[in-house]
MIMARRO-652928 format. One line per field, with one value per residue: x, y, z of N, C-alpha, C in turn; residue number from 1. Coordinates in steps of 0.02 Angstrom, whole numbers, plus 50000, padded with zeros to 5 digits. Each point is the difference from the previous one (the first is absolute). Last residue first. Example, Ala and Ser with C-alpha at 12.3 -4.5 7.8 and 13.67 -1.06 7.14 Angstrom:
n.east	(50642; 50015);
n.north	(49888; 49714);
n.up	(50354; 49996);
ca.east	(50042; 49955);
ca.north	(50059; 50059);
ca.up	(50003; 50000);
c.east	(49961; 50045);
c.north	(50055; 50060);
c.up	(50037; 50000);
num	(2; 1);
end
This chain:
n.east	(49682; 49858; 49894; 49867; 50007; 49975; 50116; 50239; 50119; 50027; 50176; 50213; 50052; 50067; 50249; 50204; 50271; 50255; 50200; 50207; 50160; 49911; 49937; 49808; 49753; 49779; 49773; 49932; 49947; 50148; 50132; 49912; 50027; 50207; 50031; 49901; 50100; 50183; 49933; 49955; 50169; 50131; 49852; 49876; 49936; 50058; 50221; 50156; 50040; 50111; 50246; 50065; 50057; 50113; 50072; 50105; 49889; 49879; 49799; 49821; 49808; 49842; 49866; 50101; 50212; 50152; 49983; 49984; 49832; 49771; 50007; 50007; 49796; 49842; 50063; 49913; 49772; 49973; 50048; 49835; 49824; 50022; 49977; 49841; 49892; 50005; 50117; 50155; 49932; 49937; 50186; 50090; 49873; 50036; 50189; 49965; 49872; 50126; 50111; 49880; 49943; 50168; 50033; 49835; 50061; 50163; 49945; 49875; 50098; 50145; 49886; 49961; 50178; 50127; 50055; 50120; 50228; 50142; 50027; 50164; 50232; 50075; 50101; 50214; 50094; 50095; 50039; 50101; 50005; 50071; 50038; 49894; 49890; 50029; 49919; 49906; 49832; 49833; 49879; 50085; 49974; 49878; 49743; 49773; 49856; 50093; 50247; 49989; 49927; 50135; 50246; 50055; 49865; 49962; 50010; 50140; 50015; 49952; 49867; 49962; 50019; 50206; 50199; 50248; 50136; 50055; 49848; 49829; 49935; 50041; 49887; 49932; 49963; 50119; 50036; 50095; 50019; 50056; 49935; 49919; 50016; 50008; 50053; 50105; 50043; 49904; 50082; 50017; 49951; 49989; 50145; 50085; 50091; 50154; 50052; 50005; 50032; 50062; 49973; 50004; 49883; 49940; 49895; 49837; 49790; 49770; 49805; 49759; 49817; 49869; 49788; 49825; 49808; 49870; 49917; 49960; 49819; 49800; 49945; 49936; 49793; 49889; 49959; 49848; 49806; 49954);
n.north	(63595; 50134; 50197; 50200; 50270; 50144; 49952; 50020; 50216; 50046; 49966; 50099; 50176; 49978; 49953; 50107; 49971; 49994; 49921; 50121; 50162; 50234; 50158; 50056; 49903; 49891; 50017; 50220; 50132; 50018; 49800; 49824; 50020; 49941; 49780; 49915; 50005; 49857; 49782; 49992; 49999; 49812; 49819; 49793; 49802; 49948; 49952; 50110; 50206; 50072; 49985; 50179; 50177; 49934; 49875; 49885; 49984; 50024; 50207; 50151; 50133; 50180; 50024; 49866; 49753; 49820; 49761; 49819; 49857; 50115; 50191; 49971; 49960; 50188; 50166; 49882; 50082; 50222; 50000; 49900; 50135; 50180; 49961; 49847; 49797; 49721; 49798; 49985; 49967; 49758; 49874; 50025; 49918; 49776; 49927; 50002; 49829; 49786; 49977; 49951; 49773; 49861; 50000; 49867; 49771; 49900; 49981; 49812; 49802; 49965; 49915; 49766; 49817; 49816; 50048; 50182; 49995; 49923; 50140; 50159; 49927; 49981; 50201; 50139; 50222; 50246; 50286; 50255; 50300; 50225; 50257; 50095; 49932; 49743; 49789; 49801; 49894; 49836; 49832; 49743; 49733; 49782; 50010; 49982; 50137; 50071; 50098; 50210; 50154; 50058; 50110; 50154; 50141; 50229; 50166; 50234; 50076; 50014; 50039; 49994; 50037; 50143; 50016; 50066; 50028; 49971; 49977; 49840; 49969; 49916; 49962; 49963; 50065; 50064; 50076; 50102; 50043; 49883; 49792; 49800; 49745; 49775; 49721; 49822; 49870; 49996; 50069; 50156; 50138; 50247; 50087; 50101; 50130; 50236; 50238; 50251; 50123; 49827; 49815; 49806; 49818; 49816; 49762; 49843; 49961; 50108; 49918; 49930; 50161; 50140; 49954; 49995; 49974; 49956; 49911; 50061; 50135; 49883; 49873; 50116; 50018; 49827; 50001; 50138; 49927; 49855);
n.up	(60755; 49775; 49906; 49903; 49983; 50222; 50201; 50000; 50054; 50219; 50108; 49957; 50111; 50220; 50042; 49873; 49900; 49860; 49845; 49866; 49871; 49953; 50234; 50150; 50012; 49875; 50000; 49926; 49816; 49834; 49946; 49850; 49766; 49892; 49952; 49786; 49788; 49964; 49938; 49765; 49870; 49952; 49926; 50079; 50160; 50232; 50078; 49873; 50056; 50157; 50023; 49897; 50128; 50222; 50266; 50228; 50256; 50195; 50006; 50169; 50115; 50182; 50170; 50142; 49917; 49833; 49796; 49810; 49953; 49966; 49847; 49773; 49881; 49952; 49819; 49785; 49897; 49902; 49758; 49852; 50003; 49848; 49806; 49851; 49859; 50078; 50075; 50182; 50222; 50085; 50043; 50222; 50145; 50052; 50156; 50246; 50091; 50066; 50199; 50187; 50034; 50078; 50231; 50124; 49991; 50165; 50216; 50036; 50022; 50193; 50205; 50047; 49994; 49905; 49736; 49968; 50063; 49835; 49804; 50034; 49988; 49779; 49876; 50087; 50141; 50114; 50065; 49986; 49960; 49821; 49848; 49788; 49796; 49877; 49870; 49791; 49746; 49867; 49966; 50134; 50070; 50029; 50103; 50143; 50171; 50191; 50007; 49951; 50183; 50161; 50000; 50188; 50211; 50187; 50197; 49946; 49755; 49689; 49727; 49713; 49746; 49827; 49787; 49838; 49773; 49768; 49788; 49990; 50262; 50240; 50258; 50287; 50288; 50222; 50265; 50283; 50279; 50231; 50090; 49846; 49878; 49805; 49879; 49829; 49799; 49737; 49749; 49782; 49824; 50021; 50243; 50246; 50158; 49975; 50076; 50046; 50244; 50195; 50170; 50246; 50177; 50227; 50091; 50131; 50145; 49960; 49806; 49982; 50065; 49856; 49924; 50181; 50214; 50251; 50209; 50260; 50036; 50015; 50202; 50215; 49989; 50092; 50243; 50097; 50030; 50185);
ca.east	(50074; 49994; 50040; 49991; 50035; 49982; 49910; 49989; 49995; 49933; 49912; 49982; 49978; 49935; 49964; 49946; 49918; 49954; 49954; 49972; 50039; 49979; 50033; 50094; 50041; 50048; 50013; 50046; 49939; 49980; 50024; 49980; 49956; 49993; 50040; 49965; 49964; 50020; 50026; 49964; 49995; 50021; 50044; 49951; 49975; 49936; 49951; 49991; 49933; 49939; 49981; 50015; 49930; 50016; 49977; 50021; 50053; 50064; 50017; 50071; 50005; 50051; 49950; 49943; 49966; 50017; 49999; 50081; 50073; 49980; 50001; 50058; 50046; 49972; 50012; 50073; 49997; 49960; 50056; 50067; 49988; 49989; 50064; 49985; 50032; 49962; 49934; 50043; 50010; 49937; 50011; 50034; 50005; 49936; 50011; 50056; 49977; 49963; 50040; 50002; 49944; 50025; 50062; 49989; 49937; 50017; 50052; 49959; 49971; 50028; 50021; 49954; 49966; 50010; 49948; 49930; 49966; 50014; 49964; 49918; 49968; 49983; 49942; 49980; 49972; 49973; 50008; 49967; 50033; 49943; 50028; 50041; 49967; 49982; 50072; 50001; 50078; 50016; 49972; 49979; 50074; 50057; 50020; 50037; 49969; 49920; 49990; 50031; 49953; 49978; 49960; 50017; 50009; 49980; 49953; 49984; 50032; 50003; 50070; 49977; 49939; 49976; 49910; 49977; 50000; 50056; 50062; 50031; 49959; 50051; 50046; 50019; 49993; 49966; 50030; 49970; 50029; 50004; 50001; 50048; 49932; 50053; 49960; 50004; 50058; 49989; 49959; 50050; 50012; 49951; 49958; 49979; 49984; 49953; 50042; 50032; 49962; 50022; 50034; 49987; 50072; 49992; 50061; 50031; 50086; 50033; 50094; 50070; 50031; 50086; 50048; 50002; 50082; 49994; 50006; 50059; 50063; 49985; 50028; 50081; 50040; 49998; 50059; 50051; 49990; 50013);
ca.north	(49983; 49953; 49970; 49956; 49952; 50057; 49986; 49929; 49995; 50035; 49946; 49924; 50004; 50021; 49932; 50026; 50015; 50006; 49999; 49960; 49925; 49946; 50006; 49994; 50031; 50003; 49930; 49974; 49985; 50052; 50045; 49972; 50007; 50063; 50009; 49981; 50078; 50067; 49993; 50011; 50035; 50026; 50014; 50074; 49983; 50009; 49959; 49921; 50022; 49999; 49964; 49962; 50030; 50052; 50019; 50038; 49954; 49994; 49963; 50010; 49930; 49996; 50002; 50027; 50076; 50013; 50084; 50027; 49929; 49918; 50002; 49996; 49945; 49947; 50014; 50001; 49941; 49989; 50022; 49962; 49950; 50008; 50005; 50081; 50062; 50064; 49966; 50000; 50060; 50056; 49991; 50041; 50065; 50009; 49991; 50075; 50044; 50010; 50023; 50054; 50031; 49970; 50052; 50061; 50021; 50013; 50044; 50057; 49994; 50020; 50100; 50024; 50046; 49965; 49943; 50028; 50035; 49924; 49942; 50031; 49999; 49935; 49989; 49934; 49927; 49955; 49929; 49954; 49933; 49963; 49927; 50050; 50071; 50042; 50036; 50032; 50024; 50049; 50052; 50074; 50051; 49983; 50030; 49931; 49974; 49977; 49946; 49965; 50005; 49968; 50022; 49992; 49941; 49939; 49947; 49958; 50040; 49956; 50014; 49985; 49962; 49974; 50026; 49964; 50041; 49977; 50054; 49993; 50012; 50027; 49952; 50032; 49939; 50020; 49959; 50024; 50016; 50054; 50033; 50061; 50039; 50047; 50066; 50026; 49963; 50050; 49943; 49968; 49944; 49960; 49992; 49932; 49951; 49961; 49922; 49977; 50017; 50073; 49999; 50059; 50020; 50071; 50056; 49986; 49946; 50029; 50044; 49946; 49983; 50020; 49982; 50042; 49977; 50044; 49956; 49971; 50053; 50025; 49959; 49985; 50067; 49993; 49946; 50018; 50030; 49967);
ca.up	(50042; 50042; 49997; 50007; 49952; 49927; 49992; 49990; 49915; 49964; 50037; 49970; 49946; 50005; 50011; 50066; 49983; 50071; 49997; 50062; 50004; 49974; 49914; 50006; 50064; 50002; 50019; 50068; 50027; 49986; 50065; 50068; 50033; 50002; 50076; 50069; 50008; 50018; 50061; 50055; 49996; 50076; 49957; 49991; 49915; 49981; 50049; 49970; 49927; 50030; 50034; 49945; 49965; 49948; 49932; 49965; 49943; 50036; 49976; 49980; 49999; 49951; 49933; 49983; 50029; 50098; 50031; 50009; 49999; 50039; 50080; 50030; 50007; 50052; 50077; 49998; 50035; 50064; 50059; 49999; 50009; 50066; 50006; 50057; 49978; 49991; 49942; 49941; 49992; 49963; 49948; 49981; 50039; 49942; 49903; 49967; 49976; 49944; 49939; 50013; 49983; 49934; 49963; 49991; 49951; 49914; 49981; 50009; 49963; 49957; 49976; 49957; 50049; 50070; 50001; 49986; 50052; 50041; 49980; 50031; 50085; 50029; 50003; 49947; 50018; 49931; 50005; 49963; 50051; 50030; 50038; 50047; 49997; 50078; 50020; 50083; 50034; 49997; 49941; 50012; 49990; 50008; 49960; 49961; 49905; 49977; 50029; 49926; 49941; 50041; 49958; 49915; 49992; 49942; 50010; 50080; 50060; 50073; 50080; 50058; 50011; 50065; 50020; 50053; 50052; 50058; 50012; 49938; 49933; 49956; 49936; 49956; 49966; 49945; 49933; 49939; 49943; 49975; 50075; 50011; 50037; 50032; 50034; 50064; 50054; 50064; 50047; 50064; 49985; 49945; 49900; 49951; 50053; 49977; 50003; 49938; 49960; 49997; 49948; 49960; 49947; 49968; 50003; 49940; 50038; 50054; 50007; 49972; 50074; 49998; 49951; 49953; 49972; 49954; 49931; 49994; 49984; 49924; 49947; 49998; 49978; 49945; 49958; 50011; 49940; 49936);
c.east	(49987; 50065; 50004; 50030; 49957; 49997; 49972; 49891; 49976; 50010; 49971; 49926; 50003; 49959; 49924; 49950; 49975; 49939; 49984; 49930; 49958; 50034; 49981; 50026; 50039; 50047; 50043; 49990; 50025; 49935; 49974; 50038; 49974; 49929; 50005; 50025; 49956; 49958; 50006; 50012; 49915; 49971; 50039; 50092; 50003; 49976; 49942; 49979; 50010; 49949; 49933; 49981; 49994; 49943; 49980; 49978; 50007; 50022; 50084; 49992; 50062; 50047; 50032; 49991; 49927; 49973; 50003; 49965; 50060; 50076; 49997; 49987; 50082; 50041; 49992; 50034; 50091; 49997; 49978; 50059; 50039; 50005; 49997; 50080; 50018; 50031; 49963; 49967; 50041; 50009; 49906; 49979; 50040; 49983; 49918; 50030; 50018; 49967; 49964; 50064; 49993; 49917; 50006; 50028; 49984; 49956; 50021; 50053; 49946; 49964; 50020; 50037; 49929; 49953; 50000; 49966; 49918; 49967; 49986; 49955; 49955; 49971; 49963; 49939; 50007; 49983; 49965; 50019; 49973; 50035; 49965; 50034; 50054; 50015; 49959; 50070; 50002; 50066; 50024; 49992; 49963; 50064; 50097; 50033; 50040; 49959; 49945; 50012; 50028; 49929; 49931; 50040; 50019; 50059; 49977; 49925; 50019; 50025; 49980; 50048; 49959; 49916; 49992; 49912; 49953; 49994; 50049; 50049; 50030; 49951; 50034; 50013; 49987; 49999; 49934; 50033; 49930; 50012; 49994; 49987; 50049; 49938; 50029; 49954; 49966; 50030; 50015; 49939; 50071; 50011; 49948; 49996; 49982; 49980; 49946; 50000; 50019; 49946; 49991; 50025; 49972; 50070; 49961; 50047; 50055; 50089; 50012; 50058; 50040; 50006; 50075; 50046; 49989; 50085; 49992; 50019; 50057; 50078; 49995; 49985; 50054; 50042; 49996; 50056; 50058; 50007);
c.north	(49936; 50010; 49936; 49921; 49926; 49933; 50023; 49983; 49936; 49966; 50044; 49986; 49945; 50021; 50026; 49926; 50020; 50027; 49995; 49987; 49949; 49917; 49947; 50006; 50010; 50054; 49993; 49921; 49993; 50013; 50083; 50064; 50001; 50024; 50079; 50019; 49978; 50060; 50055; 49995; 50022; 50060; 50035; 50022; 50077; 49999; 50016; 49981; 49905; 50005; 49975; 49930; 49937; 50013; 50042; 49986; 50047; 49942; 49974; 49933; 50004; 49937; 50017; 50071; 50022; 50104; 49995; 50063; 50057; 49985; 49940; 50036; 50018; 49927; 49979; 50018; 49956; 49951; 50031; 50017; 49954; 49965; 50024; 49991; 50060; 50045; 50069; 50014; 50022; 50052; 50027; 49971; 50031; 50081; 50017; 49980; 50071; 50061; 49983; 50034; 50076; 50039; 49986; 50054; 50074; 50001; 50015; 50069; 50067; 49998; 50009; 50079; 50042; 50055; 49973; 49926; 50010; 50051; 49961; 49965; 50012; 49999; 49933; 50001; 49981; 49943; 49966; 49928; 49941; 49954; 49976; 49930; 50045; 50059; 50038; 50027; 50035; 49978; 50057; 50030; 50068; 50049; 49975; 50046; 49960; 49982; 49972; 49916; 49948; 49976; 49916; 49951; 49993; 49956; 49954; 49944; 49946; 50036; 49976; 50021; 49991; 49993; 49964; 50007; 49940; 50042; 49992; 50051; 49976; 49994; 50070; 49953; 50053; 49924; 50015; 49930; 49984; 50010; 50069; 50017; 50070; 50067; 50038; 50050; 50041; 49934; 50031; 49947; 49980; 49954; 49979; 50033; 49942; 49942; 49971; 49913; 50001; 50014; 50079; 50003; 50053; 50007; 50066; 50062; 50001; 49974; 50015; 50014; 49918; 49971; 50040; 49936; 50041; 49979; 50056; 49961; 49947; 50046; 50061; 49963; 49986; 50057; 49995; 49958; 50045; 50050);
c.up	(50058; 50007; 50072; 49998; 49974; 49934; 49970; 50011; 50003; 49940; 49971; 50015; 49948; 49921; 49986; 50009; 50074; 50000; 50085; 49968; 50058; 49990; 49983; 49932; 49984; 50028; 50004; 50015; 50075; 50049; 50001; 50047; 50075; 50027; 50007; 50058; 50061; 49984; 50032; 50053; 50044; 49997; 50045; 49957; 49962; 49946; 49998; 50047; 50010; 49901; 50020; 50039; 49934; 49961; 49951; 49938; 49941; 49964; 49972; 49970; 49938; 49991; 49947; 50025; 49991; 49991; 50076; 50025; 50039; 50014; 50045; 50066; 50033; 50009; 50059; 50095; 50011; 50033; 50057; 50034; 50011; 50032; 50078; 50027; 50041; 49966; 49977; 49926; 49938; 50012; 49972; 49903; 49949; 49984; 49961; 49945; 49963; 49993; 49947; 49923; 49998; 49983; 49932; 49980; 50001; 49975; 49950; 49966; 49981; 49936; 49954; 49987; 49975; 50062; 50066; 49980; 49974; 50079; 50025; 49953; 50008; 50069; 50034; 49974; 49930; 50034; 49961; 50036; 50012; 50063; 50025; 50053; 50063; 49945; 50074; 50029; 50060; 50038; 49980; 49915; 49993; 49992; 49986; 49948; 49996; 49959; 50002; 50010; 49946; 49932; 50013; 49988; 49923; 49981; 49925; 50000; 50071; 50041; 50055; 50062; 50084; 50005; 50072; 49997; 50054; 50064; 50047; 49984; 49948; 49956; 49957; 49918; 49942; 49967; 49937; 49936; 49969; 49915; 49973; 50064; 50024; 50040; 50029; 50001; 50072; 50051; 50048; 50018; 50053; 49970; 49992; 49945; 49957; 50015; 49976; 49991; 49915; 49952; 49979; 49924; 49979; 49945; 49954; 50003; 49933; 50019; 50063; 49981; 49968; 50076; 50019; 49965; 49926; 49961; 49926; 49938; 50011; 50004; 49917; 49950; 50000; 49967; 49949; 49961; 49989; 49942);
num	(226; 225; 224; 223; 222; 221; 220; 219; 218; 217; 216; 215; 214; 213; 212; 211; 210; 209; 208; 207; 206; 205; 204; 203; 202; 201; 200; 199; 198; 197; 196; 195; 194; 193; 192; 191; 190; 189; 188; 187; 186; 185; 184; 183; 182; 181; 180; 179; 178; 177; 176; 175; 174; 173; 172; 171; 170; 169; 168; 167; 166; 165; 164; 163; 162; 161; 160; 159; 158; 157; 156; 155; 154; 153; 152; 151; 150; 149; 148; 147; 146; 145; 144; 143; 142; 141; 140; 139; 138; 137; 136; 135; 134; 133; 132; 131; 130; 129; 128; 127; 126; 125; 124; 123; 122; 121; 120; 119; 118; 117; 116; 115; 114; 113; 112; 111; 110; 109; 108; 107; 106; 105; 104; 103; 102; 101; 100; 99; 98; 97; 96; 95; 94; 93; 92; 91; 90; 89; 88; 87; 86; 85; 84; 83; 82; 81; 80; 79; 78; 77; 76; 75; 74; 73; 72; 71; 70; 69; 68; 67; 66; 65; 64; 63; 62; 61; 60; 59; 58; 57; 56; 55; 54; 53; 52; 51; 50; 49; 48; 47; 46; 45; 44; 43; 42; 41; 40; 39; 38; 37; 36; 35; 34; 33; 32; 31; 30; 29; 28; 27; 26; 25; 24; 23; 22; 21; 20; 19; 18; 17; 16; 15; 14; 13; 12; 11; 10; 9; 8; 7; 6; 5; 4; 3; 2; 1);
end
């Protein structure tokens, strides 16, 4: 018996992206803009491959990326949750993505028929809150450090391949990384001078490639929750 219970637990294990599987794959090029600000959310959209930036337009008109979606996430799935009748922000691709979609109505009409799916979505709708929460009390602190330490830790999590040398596999700019930390570019760019001075930071400078091992230190030095 106890045997059979295990098979029932690996046989009912269910993720939020196993409701696209049977859904057309679309690719889109890098640059494409996937929603406005103040679009209605017509369609979920779960990434196979690629990179999407969530993003609003300062009063200078310059972009501030707020958030990034990789493989396996779900958008704009959050905005759908809160009852939200039209988007806050703006969602383009970061590099070519490949993107199946569902109705929302479907993973409304599965998650009341299926407990997993219900499960399933709480737990993928708990796991992206936190990394918004994550990312908006790193926002809240003075320690410029800090703030871009913990940053590194976030796009390794979403966008790095490799160890111990961990390559970050989206394209961002030093301007990029000051408005996702609240920080001026000019600290930005005395932090990243730092860090690579320490070797956290690897390689030239058009690359961000962090020392995984030295991340795990600074982040306990720091005290930085991930």
């Amino acid at each position: 018996m106890a045997t059979e219970r295990n098979d029932y637990k690996v046989m009912s294990v269910f993720h939020i992206t196993d409701l696209f599987k049977e859904t057309h794959l679309k690719e889109y090029p890098k640059g494409q803009m996937l929603y406005y600000e103040g679009d209605s959310i017509e369609l979920l959209h779960c990434i196979e491959t690629g990179y999407v930036k969530v993003y609003n337009i300062s009063h200078g008109g310059s972009e501030r990326i707020i958030f990034i979606y990789g493989p396996g996430d779900v958008f704009p799935l959050m905005s759908y949750l809160r009852g939200d009748t039209s988007l806050h922000w703006f969602y383009s691709t970061m590099t070519s993505v490949s993107l199946r979609s569902i109705r929302p109505k479907l993973l409304m009409d599965r998650m009341r028929n299926d407990i997993l799916v219900g499960e399933a979505l709480a737990n993928y709708a708990i796991s992206i809150s936190d990394e918004f929460i994550q990312r908006i009390e790193m926002l809240s602190v003075n320690d410029s450090k800090r703030k871009i330490v913990a940053l590194l830790a976030f796009l390794v999590k979403k966008a790095g391949a490799g160890r111990p040398h961990c390559e970050i596999g989206v394209p961002i700019t030093q301007q990029d990384m000051a408005d996702m930390s609240g920080l001026t570019r000019e600290s930005t760019s005395r932090q990243l001078v730092n860090l690579r001075s320490v070797g956290l930071l690897i390689g030239p400078s058009n690359k961000l490639v962090v020392d995984l091992v030295k991340l795990e230190i600074a982040i306990e030095r720091l005290g930085i929750v991930i």
